[in-house]
N, CA, C and O atoms as CSV, one atom per row, in Angstrom:
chain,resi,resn,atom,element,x,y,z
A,1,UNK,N,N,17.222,5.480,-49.224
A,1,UNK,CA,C,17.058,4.227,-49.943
A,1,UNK,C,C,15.584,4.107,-50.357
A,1,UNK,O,O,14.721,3.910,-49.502
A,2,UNK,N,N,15.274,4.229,-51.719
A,2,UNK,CA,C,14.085,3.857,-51.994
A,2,UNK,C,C,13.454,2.385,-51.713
A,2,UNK,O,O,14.199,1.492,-51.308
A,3,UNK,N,N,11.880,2.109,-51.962
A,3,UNK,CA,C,11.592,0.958,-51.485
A,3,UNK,C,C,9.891,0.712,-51.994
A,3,UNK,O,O,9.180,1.706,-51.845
A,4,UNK,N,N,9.384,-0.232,-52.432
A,4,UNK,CA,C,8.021,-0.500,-52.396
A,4,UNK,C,C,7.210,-1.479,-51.863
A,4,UNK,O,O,7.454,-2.651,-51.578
A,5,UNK,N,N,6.460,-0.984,-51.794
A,5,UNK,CA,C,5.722,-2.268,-51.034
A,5,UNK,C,C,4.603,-3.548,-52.131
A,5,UNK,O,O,3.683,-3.187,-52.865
A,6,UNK,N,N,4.966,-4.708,-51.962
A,6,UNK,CA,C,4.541,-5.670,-52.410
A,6,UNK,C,C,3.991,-6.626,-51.833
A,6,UNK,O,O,3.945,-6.749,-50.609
A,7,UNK,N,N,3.452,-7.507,-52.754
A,7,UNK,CA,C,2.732,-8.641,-51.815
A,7,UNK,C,C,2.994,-10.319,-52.014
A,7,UNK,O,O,2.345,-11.124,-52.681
A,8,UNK,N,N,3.828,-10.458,-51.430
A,8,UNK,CA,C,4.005,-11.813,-52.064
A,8,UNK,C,C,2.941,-13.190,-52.107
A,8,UNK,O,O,2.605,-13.566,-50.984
A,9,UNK,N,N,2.435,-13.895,-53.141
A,9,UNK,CA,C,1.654,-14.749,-53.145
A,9,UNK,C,C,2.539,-16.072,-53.140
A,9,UNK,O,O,3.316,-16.258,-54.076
A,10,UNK,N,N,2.463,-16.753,-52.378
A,10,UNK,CA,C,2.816,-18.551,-52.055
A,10,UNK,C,C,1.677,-19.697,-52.278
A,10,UNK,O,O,0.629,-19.759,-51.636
A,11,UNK,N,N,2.031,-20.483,-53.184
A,11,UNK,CA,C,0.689,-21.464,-53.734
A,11,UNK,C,C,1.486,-22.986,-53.099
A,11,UNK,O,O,2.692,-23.229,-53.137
A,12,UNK,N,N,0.559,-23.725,-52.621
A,12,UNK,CA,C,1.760,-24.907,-51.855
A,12,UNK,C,C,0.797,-25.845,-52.866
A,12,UNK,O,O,-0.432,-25.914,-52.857
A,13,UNK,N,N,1.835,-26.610,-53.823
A,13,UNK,CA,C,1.292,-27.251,-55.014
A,13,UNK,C,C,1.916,-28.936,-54.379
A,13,UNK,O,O,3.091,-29.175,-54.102
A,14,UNK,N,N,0.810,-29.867,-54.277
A,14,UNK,CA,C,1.404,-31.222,-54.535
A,14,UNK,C,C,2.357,-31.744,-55.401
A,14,UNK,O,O,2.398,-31.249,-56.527
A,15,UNK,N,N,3.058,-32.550,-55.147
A,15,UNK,CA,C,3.671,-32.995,-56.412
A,15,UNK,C,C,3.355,-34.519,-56.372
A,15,UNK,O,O,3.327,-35.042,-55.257
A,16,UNK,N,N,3.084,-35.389,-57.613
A,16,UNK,CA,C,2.387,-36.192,-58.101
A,16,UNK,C,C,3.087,-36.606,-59.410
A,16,UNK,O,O,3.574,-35.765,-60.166
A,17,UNK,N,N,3.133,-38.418,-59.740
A,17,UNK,CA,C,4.004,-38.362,-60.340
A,17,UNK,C,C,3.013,-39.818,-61.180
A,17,UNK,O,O,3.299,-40.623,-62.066
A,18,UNK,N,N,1.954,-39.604,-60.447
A,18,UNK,CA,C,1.150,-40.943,-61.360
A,18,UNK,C,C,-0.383,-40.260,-61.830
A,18,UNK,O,O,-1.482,-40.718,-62.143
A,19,UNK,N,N,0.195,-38.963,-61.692
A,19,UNK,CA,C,-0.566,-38.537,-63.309
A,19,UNK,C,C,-0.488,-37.109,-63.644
A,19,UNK,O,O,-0.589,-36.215,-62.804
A,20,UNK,N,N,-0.311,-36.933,-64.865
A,20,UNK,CA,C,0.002,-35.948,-65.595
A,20,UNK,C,C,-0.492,-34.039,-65.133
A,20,UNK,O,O,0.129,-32.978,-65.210
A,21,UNK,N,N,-1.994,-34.440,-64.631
A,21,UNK,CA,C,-2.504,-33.080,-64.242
A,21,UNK,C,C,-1.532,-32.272,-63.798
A,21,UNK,O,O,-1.170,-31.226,-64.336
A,22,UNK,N,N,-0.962,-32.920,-62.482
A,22,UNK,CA,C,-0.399,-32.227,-61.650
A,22,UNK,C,C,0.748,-31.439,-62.323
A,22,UNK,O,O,0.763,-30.213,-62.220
A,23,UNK,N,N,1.620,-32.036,-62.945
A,23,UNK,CA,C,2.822,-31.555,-63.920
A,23,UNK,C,C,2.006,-30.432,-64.907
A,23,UNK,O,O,2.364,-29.267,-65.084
A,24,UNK,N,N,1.028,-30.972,-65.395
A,24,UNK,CA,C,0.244,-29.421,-66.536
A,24,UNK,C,C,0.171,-28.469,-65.819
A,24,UNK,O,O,0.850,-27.451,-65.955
A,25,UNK,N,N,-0.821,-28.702,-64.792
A,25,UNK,CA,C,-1.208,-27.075,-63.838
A,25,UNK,C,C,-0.141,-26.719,-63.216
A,25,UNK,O,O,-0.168,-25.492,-63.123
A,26,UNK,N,N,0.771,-27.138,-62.747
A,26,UNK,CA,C,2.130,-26.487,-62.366
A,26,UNK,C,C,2.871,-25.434,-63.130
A,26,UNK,O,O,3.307,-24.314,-62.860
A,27,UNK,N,N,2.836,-26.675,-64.818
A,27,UNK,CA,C,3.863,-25.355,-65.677
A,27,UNK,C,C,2.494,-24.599,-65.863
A,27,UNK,O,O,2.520,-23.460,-65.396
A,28,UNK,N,N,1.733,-24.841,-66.232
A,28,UNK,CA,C,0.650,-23.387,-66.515
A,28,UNK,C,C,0.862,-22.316,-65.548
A,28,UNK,O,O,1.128,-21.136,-65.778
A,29,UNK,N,N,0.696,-22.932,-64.387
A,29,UNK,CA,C,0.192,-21.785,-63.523
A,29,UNK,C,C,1.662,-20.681,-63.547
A,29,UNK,O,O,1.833,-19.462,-63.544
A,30,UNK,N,N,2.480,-21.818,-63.569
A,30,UNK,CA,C,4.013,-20.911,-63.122
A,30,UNK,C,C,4.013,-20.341,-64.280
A,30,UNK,O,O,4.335,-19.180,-64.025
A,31,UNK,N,N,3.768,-20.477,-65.983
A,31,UNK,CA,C,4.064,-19.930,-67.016
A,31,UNK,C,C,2.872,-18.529,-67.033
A,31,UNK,O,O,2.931,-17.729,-67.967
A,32,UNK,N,N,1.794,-18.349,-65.882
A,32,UNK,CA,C,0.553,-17.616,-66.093
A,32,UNK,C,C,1.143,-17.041,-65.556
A,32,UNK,O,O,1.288,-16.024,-66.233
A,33,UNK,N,N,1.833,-16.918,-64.419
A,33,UNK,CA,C,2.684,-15.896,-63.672
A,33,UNK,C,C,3.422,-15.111,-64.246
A,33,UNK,O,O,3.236,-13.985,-64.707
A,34,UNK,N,N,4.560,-15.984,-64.178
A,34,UNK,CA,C,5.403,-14.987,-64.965
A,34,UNK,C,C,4.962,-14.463,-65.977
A,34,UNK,O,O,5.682,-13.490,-66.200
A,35,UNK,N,N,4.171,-14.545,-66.746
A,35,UNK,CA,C,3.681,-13.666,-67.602
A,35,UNK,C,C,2.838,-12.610,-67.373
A,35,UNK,O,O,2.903,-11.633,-68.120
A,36,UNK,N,N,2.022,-12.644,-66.424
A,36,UNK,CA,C,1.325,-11.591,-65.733
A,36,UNK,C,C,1.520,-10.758,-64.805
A,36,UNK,O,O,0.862,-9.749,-64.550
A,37,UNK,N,N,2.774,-11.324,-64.090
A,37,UNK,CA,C,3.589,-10.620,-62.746
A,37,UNK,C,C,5.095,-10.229,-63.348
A,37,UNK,O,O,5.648,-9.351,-62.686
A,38,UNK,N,N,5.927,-10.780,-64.600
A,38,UNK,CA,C,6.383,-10.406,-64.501
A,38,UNK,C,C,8.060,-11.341,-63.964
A,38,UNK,O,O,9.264,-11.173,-64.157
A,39,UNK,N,N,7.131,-12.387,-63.186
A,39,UNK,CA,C,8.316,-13.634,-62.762
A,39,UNK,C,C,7.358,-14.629,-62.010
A,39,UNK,O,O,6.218,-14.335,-61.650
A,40,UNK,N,N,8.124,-16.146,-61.774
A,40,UNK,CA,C,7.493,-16.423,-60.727
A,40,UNK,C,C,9.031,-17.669,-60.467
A,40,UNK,O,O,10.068,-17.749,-61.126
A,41,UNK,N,N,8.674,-18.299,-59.515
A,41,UNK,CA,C,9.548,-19.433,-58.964
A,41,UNK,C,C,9.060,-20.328,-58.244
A,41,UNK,O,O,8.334,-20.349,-57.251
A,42,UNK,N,N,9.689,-21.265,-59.050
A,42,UNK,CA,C,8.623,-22.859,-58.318
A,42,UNK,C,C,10.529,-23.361,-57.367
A,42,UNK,O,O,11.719,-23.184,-57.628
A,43,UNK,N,N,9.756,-23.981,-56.317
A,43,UNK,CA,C,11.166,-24.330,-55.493
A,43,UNK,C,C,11.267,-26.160,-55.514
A,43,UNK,O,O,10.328,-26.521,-56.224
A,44,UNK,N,N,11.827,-27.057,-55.150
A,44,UNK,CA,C,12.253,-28.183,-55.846
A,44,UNK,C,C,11.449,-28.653,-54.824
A,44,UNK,O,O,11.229,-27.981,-53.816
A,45,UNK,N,N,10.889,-30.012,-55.052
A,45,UNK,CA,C,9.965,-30.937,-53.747
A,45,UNK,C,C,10.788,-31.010,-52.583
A,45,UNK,O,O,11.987,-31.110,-52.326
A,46,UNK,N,N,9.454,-30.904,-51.831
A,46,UNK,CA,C,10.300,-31.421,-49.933
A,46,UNK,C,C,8.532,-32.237,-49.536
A,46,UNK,O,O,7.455,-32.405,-50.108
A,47,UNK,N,N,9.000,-32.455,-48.565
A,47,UNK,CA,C,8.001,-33.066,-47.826
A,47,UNK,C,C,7.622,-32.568,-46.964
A,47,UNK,O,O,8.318,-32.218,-46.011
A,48,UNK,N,N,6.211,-32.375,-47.087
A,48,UNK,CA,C,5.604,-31.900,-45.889
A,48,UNK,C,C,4.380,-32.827,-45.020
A,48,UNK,O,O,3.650,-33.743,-45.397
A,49,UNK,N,N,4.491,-32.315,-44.044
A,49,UNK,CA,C,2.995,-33.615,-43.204
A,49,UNK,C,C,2.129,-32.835,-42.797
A,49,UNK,O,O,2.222,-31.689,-42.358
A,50,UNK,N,N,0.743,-33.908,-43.054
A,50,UNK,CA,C,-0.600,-32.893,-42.288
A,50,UNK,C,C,-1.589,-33.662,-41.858
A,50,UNK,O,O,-1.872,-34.713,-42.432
A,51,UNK,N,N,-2.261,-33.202,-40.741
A,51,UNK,CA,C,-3.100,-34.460,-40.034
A,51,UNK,C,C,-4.515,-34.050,-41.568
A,51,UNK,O,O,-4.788,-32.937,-42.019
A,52,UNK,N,N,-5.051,-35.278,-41.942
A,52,UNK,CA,C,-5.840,-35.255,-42.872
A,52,UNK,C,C,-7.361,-35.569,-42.326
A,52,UNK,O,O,-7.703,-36.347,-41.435
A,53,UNK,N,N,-8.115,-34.757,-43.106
A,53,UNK,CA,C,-9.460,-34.329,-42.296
A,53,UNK,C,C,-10.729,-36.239,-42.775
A,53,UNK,O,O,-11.807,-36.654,-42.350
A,54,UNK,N,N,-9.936,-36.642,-43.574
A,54,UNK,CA,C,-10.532,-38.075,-43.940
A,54,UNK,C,C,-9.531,-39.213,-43.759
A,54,UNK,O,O,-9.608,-40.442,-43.788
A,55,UNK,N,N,-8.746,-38.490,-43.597
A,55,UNK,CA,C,-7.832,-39.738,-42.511
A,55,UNK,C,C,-8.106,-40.257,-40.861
A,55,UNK,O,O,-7.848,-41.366,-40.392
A,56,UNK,N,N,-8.678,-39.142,-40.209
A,56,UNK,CA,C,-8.953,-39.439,-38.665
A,56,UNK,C,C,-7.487,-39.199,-38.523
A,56,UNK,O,O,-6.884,-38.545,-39.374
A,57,UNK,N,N,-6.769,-39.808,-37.264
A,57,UNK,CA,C,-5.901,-39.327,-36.594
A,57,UNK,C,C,-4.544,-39.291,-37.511
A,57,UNK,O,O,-3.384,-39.067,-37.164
A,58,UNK,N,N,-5.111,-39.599,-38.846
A,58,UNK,CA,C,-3.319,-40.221,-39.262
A,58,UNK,C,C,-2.839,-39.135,-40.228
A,58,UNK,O,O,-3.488,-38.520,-41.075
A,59,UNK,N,N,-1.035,-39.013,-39.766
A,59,UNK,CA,C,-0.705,-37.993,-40.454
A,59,UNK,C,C,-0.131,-39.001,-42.111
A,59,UNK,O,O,0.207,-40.149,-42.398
A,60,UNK,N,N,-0.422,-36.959,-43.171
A,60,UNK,CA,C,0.149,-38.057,-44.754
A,60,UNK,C,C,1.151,-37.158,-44.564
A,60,UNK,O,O,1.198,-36.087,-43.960
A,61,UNK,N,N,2.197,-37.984,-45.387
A,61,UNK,CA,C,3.537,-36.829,-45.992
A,61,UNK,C,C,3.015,-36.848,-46.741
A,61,UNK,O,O,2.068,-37.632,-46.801
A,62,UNK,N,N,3.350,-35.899,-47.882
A,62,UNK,CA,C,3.279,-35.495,-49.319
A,62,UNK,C,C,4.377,-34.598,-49.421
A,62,UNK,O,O,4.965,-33.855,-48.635
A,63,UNK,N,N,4.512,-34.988,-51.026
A,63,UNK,CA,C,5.525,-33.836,-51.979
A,63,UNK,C,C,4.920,-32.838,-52.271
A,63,UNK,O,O,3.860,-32.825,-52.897
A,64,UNK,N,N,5.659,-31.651,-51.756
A,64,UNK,CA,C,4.966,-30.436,-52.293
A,64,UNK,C,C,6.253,-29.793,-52.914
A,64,UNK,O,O,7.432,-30.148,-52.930
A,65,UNK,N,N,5.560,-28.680,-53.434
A,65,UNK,CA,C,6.539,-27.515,-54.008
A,65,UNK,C,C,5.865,-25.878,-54.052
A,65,UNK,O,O,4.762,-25.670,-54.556
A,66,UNK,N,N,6.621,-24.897,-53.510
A,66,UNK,CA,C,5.961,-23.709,-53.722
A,66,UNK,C,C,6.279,-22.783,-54.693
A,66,UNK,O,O,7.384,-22.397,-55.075
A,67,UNK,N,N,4.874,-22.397,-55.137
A,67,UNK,CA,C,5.025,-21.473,-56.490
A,67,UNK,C,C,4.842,-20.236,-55.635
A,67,UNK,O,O,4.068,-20.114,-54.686
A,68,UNK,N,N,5.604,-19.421,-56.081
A,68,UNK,CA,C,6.021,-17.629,-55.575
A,68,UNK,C,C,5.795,-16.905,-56.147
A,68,UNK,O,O,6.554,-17.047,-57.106
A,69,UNK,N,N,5.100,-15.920,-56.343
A,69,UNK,CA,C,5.339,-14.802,-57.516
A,69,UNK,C,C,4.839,-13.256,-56.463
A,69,UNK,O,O,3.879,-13.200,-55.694
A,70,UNK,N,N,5.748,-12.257,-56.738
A,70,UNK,CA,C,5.419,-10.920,-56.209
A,70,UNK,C,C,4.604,-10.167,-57.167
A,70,UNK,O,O,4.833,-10.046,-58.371
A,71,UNK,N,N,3.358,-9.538,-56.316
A,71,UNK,CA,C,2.202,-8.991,-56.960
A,71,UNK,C,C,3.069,-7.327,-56.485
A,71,UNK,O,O,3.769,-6.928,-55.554
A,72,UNK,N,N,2.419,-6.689,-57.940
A,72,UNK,CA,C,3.024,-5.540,-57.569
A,72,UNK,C,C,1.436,-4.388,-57.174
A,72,UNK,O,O,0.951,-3.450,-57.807
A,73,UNK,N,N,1.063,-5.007,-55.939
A,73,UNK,CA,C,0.237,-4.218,-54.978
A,73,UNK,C,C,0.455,-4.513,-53.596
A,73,UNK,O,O,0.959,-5.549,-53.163
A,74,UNK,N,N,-0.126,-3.137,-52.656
A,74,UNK,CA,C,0.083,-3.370,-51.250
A,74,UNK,C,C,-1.523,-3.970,-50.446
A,74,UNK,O,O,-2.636,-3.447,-50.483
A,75,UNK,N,N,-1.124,-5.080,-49.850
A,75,UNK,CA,C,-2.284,-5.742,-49.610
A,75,UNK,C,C,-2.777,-4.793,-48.400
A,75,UNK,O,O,-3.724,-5.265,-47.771
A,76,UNK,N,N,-2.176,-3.213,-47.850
A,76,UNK,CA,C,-2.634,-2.902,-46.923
A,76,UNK,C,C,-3.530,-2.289,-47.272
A,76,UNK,O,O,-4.427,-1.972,-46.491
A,77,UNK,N,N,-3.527,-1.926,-48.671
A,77,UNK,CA,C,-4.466,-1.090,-49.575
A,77,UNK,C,C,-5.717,-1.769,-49.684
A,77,UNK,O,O,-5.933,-2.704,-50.456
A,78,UNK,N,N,-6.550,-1.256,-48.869
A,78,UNK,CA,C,-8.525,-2.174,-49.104
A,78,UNK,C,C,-8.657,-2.421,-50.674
A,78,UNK,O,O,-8.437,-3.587,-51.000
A,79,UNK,N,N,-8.979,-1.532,-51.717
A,79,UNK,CA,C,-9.223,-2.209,-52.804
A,79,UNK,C,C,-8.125,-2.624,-53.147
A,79,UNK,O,O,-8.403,-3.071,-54.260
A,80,UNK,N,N,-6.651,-2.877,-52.948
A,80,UNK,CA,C,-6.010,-4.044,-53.477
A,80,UNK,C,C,-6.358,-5.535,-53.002
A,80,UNK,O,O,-6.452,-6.597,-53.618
A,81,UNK,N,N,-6.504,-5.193,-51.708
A,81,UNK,CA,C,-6.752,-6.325,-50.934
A,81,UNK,C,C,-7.950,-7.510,-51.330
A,81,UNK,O,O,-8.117,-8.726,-51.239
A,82,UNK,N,N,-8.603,-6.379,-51.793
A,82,UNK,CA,C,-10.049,-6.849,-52.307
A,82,UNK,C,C,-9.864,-7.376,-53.683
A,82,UNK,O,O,-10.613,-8.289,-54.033
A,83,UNK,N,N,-9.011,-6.950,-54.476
A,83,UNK,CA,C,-8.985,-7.627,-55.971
A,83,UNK,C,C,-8.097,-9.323,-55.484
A,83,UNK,O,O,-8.367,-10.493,-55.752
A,84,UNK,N,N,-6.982,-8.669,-54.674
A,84,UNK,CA,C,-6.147,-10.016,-54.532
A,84,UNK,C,C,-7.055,-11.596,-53.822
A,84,UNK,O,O,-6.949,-12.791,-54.097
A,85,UNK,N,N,-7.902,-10.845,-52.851
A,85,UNK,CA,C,-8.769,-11.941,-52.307
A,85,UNK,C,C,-9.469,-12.649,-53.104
A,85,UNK,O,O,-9.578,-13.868,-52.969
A,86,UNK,N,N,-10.085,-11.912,-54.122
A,86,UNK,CA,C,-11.362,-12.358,-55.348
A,86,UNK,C,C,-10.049,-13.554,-56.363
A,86,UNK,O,O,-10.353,-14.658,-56.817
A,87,UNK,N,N,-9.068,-13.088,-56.444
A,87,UNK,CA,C,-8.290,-13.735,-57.590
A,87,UNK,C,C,-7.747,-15.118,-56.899
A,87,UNK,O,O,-7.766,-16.207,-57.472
A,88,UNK,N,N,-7.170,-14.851,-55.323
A,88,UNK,CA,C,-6.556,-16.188,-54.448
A,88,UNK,C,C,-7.609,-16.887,-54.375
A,88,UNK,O,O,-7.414,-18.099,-54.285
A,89,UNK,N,N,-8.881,-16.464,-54.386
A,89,UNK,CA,C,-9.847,-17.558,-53.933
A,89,UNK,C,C,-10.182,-18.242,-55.120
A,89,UNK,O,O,-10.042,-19.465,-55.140
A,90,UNK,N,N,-10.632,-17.604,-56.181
A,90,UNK,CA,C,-11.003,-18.268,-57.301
A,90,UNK,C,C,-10.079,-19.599,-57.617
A,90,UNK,O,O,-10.400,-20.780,-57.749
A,91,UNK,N,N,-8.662,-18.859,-57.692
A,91,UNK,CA,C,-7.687,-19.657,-57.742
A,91,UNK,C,C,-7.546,-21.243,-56.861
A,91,UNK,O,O,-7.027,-22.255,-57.331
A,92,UNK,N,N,-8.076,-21.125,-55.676
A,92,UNK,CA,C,-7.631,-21.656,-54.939
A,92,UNK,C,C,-8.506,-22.555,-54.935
A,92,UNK,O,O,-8.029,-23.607,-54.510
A,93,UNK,N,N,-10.294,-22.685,-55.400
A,93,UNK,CA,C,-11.035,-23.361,-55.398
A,93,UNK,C,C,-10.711,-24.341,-56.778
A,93,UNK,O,O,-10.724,-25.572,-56.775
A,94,UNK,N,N,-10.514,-23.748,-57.565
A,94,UNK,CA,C,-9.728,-24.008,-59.214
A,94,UNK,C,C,-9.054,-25.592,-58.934
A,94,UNK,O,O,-9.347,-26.720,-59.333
A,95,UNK,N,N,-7.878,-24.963,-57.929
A,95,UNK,CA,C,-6.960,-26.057,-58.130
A,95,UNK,C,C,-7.696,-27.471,-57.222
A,95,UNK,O,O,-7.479,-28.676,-57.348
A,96,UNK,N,N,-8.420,-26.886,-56.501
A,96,UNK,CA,C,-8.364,-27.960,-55.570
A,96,UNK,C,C,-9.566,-28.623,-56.317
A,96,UNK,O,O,-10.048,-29.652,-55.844
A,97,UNK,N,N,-9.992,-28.164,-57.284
A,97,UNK,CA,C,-11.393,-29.192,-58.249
A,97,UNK,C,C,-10.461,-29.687,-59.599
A,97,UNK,O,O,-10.679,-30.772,-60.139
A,98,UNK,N,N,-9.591,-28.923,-59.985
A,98,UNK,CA,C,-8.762,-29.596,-61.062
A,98,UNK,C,C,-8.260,-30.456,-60.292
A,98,UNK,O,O,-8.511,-31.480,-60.927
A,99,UNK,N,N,-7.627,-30.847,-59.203
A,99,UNK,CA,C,-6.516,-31.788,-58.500
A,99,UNK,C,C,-7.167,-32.661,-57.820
A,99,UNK,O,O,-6.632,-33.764,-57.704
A,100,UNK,N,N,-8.414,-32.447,-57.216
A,100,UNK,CA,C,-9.034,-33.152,-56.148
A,100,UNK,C,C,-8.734,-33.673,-55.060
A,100,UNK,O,O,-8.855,-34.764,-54.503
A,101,UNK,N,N,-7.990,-31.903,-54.704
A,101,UNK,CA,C,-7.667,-32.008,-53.355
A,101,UNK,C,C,-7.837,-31.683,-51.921
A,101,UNK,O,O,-8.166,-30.501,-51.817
A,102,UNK,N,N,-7.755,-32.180,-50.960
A,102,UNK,CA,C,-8.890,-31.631,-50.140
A,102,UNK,C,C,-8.607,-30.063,-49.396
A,102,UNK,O,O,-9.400,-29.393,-48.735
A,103,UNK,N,N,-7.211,-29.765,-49.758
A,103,UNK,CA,C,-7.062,-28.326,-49.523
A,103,UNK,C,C,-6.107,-27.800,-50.423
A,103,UNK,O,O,-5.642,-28.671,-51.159
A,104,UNK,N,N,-5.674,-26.691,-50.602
A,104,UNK,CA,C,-4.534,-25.896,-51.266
A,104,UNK,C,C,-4.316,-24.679,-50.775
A,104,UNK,O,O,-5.058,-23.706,-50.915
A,105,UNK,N,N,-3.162,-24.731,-50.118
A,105,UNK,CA,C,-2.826,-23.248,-49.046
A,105,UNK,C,C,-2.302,-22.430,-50.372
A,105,UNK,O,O,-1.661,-22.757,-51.370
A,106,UNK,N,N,-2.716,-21.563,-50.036
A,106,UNK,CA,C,-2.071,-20.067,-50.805
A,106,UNK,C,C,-2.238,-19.304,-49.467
A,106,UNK,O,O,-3.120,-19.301,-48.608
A,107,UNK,N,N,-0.527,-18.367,-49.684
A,107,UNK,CA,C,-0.397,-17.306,-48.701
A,107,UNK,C,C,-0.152,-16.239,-49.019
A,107,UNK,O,O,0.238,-16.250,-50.187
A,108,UNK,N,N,-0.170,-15.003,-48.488
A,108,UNK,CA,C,0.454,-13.857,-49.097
A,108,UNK,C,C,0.949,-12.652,-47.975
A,108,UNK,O,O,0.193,-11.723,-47.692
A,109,UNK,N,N,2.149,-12.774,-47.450
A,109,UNK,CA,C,2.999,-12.027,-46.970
A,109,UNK,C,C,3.097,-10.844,-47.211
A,109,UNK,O,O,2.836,-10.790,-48.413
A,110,UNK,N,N,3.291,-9.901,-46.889
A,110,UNK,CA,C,3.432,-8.448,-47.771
A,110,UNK,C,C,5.327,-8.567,-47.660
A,110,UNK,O,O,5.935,-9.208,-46.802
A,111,UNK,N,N,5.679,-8.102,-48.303
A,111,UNK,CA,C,7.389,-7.798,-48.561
A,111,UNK,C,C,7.560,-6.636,-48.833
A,111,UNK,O,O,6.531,-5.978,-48.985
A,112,UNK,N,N,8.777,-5.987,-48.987
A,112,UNK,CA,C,8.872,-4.270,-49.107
A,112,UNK,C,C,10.651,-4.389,-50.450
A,112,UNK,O,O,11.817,-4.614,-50.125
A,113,UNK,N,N,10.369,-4.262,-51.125
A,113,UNK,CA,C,11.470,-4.788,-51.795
A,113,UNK,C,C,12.210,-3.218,-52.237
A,113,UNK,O,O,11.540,-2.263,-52.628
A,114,UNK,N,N,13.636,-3.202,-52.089
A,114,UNK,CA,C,14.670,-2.531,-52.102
A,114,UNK,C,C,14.678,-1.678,-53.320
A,114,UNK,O,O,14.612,-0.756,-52.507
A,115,UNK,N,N,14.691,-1.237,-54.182
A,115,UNK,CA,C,15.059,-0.335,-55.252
A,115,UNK,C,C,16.484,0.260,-55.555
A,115,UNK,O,O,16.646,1.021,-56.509
């Protein structure tokens, strides 16, 4: 059975409904994907909770949603690893100054996908 190795990237995007940003950088980002990877998939809101670092003890829910897209490199690979880090971070500082938010998890799993 053939097989390759990939890397999956997970972006955990707010969802926001009293103002527009949030809805733009969503379809962008998901439309930058799939166009550059090839696919991507945004999954429908849920709620998630997190103790907030300017809240003091109190937890927020928020709507989130995760954007997915498989990079076709192996993050075990040093210079892949190294391009993917330079691109998640950029990324990741991006959103959280477009959104003004006080964090934005991006993850990236490695996966081995079937052929």
């Amino acid at each position: 059975m053939a097989s390759e190795k990939r890397t999956r990237v997970e972006i955990f995007l707010p969802v926001r409904t009293d103002t527009a940003i949030y809805q733009i950088v969503t379809d962008w980002l998901s439309e930058e994907l799939a166009l550059a990877r090839g696919g991507s998939t945004l999954t429908t809101p849920f709620t998630g909770l997190y103790a907030s670092t300017n809240m003091g003890r109190g937890v927020v829910r928020d709507q989130i949603q995760i954007l997915f897209c498989d990079f076709d490199l192996n993050a075990d690979n040093p210079a892949h690893l190294g391009k993917l880090l330079s691109y998640l971070t950029d990324l990741r500082l991006t959103l959280m100054e477009i959104l003004n938010e006080e964090d934005v998890w991006i993850i990236y799993p490695p996966i081995t996908r079937i052929l």
